[in-house]
N, C-alpha and C positions, 0 to 999 in steps of 0.2 A: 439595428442589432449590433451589440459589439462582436467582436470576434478576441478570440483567446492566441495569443502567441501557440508558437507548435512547441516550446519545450512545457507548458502551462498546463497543454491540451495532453502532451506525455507522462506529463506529473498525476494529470487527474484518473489517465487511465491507468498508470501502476497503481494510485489508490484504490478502484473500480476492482481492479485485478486481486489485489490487496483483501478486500473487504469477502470476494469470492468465495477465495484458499481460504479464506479466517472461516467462512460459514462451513465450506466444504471440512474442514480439520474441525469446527465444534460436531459438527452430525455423526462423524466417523468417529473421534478420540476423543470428545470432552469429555472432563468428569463432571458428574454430578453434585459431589456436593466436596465443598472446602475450598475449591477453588473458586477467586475469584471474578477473573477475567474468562475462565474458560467456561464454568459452569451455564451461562446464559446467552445466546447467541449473536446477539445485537451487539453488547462488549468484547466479542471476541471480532465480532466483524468489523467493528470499529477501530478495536486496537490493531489489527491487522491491517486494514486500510491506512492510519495514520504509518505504518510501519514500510508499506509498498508506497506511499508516496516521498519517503523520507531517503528507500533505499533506490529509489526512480530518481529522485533529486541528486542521490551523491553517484552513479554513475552518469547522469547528464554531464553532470559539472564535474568528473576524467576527462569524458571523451571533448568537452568544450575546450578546455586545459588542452589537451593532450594537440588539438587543431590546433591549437593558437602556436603552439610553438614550432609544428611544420613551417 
């Protein structure tokens, strides 16, 4: 079995996390109609997931930066 690096394994769970908020925010506040990412659940959970792994990826790589130069 492979195993996933721990920043890999960080990244996937801010997208897991990501995809959550995205359902938990369409159930509560989507519109129904006109819009297009929020109106149906699966596109909101998706674009939310790509969104928490992209914003999981850019504070990994601060805090990675930020060690290196200690």
């Amino acid at each position: 079995m492979m195993t996933l690096n721990k920043n890999l394994r960080i990244k996937l769970l801010g997208a897991l996390l990501g995809a959550l908020l995205g359902y938990v925010y369409w159930y509560f506040v989507g519109c129904q109609d006109g819009c297009t990412i929020q109106s149906v659940w699966w596109r909101m959970s998706l674009w939310a997931a790509v969104m928490g792994y992209l914003l999981t990826s850019m504070i990994l790589e601060y805090f990675n930066d930020k060690k290196l130069k200690k």
